[in-house]
N, C-alpha and C positions, 0 to 999 in steps of 0.2 A: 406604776406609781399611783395611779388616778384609781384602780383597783383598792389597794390598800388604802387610802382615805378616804373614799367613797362607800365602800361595800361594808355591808352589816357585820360580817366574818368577813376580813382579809385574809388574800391568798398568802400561802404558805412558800417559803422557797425548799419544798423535801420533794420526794416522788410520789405523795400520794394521791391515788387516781382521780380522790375526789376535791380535796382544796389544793394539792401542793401543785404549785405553777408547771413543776415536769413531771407530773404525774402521766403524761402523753408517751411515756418515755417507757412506761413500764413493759415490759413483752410478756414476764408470764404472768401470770393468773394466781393474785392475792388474795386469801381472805377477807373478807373487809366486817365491819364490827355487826353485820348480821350473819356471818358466817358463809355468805352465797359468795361462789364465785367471783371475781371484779376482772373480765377479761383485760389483758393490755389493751392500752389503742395505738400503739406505732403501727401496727400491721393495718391499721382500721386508717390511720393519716397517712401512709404511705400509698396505699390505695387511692385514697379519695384525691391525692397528688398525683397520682397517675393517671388514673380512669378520668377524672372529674375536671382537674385543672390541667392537665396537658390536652387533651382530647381538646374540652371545648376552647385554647389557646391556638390549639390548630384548624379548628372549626371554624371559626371567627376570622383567620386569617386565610382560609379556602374562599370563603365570602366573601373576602374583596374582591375578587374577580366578577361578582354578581352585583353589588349592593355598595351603595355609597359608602364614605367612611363616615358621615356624619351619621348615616341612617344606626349602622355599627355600633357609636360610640354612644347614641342615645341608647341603644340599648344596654351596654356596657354600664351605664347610670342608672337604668331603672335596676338590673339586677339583684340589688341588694332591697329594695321596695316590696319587690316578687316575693326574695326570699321570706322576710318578714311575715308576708303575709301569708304565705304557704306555711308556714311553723305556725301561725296564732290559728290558721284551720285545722292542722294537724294536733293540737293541744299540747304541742312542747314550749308554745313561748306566749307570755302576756301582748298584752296590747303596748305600742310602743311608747315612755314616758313622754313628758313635754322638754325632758330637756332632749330626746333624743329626735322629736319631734322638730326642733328650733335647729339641732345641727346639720338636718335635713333641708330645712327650710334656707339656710344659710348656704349651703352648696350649692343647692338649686337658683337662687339669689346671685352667688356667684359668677357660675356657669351661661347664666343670662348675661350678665355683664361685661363677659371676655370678650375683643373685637374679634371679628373674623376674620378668619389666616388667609393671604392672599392665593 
């Protein structure tokens, strides 16, 4: 929803791989309006659910038997920091806006302010 009245072009609700919301969905290989290939990506998020997010889900949970949970979970919070920054070196993604900068600041903010679990 925040998509569609936020975004320059709102997404679409069709398959297409470039604005429709289930374009993820597609499996085989569409023309798209330069006529190049447009590979599916199910095979490409089924994967990255498998390798990516189950792997390091059991990774994480191998390391408790080494490593504090707090140590853990702090890292579990910066990851998404990492990622950001790893994409704006890579040249796939801009520098992060201020509102996303503020909803940053706000969990951070948060996370400080929870008491500690006995």
């Amino acid at each position: 929803l925040a998509a569609r009245v936020l975004d320059s072009a709102p997404p679409e609700l069709t398959l297409d791989p470039l604005r429709g919301v289930f374009g993820w969905v597609k499996v085989d290989t569409t023309p798209s309006t330069e006529s190049k290939p447009v590979p599916g990506l199910l095979r490409m998020q089924l994967a990255m659910a498998v390798l990516a997010d189950y792997s390091g889900s059991v990774a994480f949970v191998a390391l408790l038997k080494y490593v504090s949970a707090l140590v853990l979970m702090a890292t579990v919070l910066l990851i998404p920091i990492v990622a950001e920054a790893e994409a704006f070196a890579f040249g796939v993604e801009t520098l992060p806006t201020p509102l996303t900068l503020l909803g940053g600041a706000l969990i951070v903010a948060r996370s400080e302010s929870t008491p500690d679990c006995p």
